[in-house]
mmCIF file as gemmi writes it, N, C-alpha and C atoms, coordinates in Angstrom:
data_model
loop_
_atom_site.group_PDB
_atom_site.id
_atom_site.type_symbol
_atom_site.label_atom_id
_atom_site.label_alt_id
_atom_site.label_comp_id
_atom_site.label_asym_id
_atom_site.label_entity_id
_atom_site.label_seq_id
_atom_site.pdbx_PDB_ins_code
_atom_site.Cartn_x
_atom_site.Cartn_y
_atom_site.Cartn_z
_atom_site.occupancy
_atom_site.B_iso_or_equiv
_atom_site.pdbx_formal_charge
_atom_site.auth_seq_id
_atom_site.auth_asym_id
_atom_site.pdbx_PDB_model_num
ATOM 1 N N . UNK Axp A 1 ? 19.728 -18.675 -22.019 1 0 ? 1 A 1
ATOM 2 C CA . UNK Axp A 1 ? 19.633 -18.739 -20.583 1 0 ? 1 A 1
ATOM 3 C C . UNK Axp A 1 ? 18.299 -19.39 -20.219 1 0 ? 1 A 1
ATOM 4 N N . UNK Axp A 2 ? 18.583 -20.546 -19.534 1 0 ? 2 A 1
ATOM 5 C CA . UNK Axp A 2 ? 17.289 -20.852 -19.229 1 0 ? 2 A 1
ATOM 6 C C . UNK Axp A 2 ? 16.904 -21.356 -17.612 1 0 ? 2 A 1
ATOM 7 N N . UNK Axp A 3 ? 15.799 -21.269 -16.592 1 0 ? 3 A 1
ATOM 8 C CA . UNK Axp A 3 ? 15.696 -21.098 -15.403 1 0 ? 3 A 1
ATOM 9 C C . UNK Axp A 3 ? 16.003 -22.628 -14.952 1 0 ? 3 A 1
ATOM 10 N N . UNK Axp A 4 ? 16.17 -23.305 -13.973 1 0 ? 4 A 1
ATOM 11 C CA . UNK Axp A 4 ? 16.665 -23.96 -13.168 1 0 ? 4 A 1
ATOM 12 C C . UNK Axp A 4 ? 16.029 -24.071 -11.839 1 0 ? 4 A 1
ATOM 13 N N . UNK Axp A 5 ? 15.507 -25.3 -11.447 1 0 ? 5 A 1
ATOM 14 C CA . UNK Axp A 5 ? 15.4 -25.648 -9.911 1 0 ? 5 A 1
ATOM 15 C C . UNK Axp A 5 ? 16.273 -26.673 -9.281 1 0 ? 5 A 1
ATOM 16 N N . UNK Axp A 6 ? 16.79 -26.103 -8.664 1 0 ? 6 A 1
ATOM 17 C CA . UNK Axp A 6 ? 17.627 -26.763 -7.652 1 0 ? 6 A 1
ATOM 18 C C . UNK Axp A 6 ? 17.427 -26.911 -5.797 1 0 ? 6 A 1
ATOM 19 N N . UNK Axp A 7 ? 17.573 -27.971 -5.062 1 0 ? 7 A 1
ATOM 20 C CA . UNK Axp A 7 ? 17.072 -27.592 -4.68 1 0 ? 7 A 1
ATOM 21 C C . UNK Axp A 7 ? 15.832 -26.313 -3.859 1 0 ? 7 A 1
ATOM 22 N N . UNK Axp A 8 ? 14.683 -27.078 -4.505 1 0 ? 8 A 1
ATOM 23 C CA . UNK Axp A 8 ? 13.571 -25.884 -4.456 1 0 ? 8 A 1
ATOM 24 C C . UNK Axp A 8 ? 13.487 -24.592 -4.678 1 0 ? 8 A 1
ATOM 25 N N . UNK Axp A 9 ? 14.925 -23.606 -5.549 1 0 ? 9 A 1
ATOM 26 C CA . UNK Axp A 9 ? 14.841 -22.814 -5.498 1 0 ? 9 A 1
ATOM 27 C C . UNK Axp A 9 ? 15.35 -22.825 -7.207 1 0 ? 9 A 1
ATOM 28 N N . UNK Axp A 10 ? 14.881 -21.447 -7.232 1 0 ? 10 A 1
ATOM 29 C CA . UNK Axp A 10 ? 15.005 -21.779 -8.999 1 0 ? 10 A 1
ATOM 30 C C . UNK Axp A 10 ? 15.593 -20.263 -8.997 1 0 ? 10 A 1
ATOM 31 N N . UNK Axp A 11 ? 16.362 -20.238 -9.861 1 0 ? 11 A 1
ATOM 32 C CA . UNK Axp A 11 ? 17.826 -19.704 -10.173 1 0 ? 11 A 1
ATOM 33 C C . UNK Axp A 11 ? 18.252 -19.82 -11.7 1 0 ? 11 A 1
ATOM 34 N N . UNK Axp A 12 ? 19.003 -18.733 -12.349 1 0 ? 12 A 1
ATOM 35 C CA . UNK Axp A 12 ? 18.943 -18.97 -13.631 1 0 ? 12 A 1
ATOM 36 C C . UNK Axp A 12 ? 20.211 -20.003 -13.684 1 0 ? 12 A 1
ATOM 37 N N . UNK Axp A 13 ? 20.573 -20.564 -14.36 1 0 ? 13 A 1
ATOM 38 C CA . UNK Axp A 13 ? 22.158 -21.42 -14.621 1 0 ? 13 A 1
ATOM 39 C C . UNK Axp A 13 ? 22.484 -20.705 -16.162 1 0 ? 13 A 1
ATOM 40 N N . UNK Axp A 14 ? 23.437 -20.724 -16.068 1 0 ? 14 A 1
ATOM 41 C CA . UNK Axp A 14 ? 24.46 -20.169 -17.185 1 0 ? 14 A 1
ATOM 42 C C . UNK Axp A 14 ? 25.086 -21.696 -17.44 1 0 ? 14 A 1
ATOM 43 N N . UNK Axp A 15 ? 25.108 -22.962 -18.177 1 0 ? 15 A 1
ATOM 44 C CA . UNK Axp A 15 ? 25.458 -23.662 -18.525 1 0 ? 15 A 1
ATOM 45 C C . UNK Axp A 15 ? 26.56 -23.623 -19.673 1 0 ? 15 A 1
ATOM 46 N N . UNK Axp A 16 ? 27.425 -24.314 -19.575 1 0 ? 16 A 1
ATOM 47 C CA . UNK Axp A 16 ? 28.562 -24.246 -20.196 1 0 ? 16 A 1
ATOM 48 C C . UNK Axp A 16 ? 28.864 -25.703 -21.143 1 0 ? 16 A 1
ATOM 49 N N . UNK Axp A 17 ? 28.511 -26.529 -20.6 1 0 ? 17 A 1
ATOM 50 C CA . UNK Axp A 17 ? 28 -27.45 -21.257 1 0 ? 17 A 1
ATOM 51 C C . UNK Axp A 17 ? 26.234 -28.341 -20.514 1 0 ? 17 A 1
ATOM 52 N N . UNK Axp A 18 ? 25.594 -29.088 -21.926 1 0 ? 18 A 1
ATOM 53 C CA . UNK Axp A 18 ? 24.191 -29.774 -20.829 1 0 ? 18 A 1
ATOM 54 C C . UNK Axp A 18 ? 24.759 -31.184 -22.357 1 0 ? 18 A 1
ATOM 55 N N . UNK Axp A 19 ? 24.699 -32.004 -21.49 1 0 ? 19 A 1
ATOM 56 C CA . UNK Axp A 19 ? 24.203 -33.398 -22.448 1 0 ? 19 A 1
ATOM 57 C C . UNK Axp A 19 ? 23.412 -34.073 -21.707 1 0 ? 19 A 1
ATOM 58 N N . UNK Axp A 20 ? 22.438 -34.007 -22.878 1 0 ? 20 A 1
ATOM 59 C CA . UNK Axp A 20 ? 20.958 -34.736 -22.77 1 0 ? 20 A 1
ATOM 60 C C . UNK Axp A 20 ? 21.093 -36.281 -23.156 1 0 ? 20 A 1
ATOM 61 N N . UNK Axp A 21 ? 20.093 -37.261 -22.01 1 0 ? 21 A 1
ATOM 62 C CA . UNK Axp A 21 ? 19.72 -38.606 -22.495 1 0 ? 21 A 1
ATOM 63 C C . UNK Axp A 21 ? 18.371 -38.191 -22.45 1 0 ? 21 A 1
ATOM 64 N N . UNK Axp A 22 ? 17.56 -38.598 -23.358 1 0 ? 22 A 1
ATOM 65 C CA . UNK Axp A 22 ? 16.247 -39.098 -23.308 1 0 ? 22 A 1
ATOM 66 C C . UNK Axp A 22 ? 15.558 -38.21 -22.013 1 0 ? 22 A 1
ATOM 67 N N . UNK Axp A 23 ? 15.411 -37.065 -21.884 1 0 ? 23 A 1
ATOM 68 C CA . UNK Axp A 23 ? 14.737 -36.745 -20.592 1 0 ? 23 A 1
ATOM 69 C C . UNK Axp A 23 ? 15.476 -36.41 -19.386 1 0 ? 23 A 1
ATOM 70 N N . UNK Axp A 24 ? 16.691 -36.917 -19.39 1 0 ? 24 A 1
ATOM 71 C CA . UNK Axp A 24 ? 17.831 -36.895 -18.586 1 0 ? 24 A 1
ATOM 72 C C . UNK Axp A 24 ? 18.629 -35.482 -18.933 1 0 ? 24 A 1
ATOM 73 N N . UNK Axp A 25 ? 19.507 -34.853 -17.738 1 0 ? 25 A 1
ATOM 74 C CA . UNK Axp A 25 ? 20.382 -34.513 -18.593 1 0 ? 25 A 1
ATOM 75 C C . UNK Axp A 25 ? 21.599 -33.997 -17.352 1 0 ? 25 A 1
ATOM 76 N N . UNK Axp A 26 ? 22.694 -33.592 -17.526 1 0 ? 26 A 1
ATOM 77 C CA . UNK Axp A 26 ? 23.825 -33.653 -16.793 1 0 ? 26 A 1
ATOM 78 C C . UNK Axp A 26 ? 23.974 -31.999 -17.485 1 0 ? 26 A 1
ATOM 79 N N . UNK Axp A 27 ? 24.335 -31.068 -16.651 1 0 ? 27 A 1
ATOM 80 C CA . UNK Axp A 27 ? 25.276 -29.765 -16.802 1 0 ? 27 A 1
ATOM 81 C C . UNK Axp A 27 ? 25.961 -28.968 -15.9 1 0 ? 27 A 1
ATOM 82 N N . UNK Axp A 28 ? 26.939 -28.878 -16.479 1 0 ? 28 A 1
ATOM 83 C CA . UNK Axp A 28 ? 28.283 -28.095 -16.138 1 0 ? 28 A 1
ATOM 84 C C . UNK Axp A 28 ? 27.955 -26.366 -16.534 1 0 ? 28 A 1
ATOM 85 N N . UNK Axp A 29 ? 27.541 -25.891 -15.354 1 0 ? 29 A 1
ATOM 86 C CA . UNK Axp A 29 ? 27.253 -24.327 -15.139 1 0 ? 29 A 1
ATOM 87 C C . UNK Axp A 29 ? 28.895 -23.65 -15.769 1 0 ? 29 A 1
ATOM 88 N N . UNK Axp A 30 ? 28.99 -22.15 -16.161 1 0 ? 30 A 1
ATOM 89 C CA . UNK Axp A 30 ? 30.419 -21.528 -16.209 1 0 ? 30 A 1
ATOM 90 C C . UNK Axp A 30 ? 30.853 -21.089 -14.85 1 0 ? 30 A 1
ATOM 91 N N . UNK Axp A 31 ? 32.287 -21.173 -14.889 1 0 ? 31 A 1
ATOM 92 C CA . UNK Axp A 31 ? 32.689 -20.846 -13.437 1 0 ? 31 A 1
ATOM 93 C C . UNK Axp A 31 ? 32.087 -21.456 -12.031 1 0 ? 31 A 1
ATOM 94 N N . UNK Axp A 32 ? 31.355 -22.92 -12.431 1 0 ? 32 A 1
ATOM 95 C CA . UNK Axp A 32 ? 31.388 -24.016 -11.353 1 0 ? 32 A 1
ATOM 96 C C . UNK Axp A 32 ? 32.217 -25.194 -11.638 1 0 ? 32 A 1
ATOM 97 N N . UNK Axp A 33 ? 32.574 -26.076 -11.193 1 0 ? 33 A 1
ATOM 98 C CA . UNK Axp A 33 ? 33.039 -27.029 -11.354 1 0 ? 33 A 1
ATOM 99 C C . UNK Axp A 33 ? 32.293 -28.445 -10.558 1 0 ? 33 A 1
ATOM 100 N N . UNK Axp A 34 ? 31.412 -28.217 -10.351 1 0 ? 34 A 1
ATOM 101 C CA . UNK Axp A 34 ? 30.357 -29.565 -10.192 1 0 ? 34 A 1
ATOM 102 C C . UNK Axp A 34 ? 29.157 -29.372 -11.45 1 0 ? 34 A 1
ATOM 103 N N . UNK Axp A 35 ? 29.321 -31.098 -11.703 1 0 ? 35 A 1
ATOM 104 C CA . UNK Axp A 35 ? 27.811 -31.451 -12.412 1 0 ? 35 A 1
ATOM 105 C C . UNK Axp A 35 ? 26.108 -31.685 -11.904 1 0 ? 35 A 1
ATOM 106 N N . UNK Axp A 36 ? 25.614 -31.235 -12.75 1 0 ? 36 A 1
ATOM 107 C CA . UNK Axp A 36 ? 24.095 -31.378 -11.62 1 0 ? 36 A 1
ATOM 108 C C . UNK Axp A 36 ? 23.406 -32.111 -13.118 1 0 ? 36 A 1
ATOM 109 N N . UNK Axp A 37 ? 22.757 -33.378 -12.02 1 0 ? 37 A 1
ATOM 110 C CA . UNK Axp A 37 ? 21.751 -33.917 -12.821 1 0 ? 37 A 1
ATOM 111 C C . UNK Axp A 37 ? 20.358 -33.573 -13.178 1 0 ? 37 A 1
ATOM 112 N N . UNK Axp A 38 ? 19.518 -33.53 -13.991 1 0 ? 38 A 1
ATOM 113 C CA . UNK Axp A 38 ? 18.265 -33.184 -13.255 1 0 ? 38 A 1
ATOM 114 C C . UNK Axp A 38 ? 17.326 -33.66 -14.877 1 0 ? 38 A 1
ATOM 115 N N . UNK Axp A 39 ? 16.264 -32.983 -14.903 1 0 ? 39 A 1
ATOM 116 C CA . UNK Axp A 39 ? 15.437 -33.277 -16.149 1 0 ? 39 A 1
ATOM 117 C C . UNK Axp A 39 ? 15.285 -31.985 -17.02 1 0 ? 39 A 1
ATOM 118 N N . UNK Axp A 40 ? 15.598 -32.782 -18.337 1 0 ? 40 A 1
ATOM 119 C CA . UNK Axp A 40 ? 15.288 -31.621 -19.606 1 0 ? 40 A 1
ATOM 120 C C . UNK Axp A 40 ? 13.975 -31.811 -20.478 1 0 ? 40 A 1
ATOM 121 N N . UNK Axp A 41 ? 13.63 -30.492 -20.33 1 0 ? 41 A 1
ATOM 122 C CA . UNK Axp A 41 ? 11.973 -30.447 -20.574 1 0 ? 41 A 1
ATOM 123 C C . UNK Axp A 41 ? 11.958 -29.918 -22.488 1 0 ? 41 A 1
ATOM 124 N N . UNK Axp A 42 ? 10.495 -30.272 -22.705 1 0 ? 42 A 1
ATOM 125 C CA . UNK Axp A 42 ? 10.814 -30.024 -24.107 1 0 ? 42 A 1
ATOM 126 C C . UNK Axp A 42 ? 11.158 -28.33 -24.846 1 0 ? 42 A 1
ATOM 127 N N . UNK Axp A 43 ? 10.659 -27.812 -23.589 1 0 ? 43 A 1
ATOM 128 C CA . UNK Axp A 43 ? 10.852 -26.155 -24.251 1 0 ? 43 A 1
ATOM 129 C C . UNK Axp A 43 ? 12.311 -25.661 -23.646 1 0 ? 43 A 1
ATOM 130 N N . UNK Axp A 44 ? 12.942 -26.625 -22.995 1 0 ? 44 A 1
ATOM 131 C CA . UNK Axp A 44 ? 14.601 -26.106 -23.182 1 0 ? 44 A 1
ATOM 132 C C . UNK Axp A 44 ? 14.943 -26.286 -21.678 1 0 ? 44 A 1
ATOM 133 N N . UNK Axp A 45 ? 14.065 -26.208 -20.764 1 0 ? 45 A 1
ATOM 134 C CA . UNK Axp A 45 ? 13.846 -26.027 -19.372 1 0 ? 45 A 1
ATOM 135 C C . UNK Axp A 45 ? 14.949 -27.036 -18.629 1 0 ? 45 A 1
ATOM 136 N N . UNK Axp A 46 ? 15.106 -26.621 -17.034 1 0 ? 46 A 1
ATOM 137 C CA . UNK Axp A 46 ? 15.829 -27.769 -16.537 1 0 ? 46 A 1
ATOM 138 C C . UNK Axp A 46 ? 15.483 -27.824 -15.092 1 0 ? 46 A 1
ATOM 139 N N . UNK Axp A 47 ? 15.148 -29.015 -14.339 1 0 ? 47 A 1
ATOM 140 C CA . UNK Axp A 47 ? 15.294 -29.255 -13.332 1 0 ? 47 A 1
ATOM 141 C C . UNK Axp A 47 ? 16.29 -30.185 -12.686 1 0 ? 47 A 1
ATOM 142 N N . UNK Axp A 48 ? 17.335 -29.233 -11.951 1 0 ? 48 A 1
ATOM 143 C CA . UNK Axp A 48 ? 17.961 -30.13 -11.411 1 0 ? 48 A 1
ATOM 144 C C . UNK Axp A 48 ? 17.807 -30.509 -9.479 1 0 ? 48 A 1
ATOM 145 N N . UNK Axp A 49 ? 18.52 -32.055 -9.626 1 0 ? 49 A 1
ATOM 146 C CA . UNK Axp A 49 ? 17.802 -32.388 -8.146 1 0 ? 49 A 1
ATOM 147 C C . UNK Axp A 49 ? 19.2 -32.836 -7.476 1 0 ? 49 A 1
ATOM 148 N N . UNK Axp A 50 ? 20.659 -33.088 -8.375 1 0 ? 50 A 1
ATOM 149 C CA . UNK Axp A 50 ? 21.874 -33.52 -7.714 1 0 ? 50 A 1
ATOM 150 C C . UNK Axp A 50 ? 22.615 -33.067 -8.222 1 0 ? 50 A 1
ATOM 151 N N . UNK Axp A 51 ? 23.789 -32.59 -7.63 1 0 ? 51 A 1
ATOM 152 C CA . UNK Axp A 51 ? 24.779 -32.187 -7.831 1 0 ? 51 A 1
ATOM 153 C C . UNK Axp A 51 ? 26.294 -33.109 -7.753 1 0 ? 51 A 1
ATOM 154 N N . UNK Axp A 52 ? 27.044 -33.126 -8.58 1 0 ? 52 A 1
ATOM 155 C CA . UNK Axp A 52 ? 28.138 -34.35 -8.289 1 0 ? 52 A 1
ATOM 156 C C . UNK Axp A 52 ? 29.36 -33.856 -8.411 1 0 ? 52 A 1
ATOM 157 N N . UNK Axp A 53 ? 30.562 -34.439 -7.963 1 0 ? 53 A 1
ATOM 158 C CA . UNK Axp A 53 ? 32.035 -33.245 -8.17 1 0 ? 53 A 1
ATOM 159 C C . UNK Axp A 53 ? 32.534 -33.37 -9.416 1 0 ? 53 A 1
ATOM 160 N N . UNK Axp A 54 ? 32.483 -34.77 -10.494 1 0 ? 54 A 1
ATOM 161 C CA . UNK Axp A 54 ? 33.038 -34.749 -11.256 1 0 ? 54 A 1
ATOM 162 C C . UNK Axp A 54 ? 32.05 -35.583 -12.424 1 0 ? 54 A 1
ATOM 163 N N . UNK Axp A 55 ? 32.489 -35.041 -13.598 1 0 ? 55 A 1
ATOM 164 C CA . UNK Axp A 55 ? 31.724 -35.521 -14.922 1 0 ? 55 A 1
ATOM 165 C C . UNK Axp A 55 ? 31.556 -37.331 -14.999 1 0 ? 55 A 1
ATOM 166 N N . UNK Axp A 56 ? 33.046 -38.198 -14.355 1 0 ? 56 A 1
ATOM 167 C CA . UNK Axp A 56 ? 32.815 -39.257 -14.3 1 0 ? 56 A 1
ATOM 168 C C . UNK Axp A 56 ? 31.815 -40.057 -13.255 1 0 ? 56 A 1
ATOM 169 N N . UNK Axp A 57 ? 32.199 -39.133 -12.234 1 0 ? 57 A 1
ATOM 170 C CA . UNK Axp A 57 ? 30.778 -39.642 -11.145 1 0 ? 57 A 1
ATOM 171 C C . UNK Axp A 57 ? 29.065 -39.057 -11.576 1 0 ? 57 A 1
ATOM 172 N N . UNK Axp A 58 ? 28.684 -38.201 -12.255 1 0 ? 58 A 1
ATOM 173 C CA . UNK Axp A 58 ? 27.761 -38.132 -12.486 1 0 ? 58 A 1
ATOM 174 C C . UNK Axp A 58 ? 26.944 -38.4 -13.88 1 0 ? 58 A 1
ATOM 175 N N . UNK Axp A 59 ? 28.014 -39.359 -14.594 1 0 ? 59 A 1
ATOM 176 C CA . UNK Axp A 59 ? 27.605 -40.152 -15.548 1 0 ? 59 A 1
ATOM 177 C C . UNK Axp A 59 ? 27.65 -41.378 -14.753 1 0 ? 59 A 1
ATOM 178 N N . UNK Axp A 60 ? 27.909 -41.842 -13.886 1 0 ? 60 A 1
ATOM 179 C CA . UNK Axp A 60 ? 27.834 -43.367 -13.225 1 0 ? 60 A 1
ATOM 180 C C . UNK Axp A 60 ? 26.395 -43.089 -12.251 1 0 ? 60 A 1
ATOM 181 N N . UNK Axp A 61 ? 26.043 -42.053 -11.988 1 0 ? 61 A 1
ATOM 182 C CA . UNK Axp A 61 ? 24.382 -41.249 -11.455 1 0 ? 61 A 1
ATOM 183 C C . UNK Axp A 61 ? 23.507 -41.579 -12.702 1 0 ? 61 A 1
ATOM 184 N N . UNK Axp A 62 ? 23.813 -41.706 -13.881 1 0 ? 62 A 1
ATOM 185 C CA . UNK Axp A 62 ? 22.593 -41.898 -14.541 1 0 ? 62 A 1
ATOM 186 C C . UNK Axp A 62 ? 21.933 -43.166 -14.708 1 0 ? 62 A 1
């Protein structure tokens, strides 16, 4: 489990899936069905800043 900012508020996410680019990374929380983009830090961390409805639109966000 690791903490999460989203807009400005930070919240734990329960991720169900995260794939990482380079600093990047896209995850699918359990029991949501939108993707949120945001940045993956080296100690596991995540900030996310967008949220998208579907896995194909928020791989065309990166």
């Amino acid at each position: 489990m690791k903490w999460v900012a989203f807009d400005g508020v930070d919240e734990v996410l329960h991720p169900e899936i995260v794939l990482g680019f380079h600093g990047l990374c896209l995850v699918k929380p359990v029991h949501d069905d939108d993707w949120y983009m945001g940045s993956l830090y080296e100690d596991g961390s995540i900030e996310c800043w967008t949220a998208y409805d579907d896995l194909c639109e928020a791989l065309r966000g990166l």
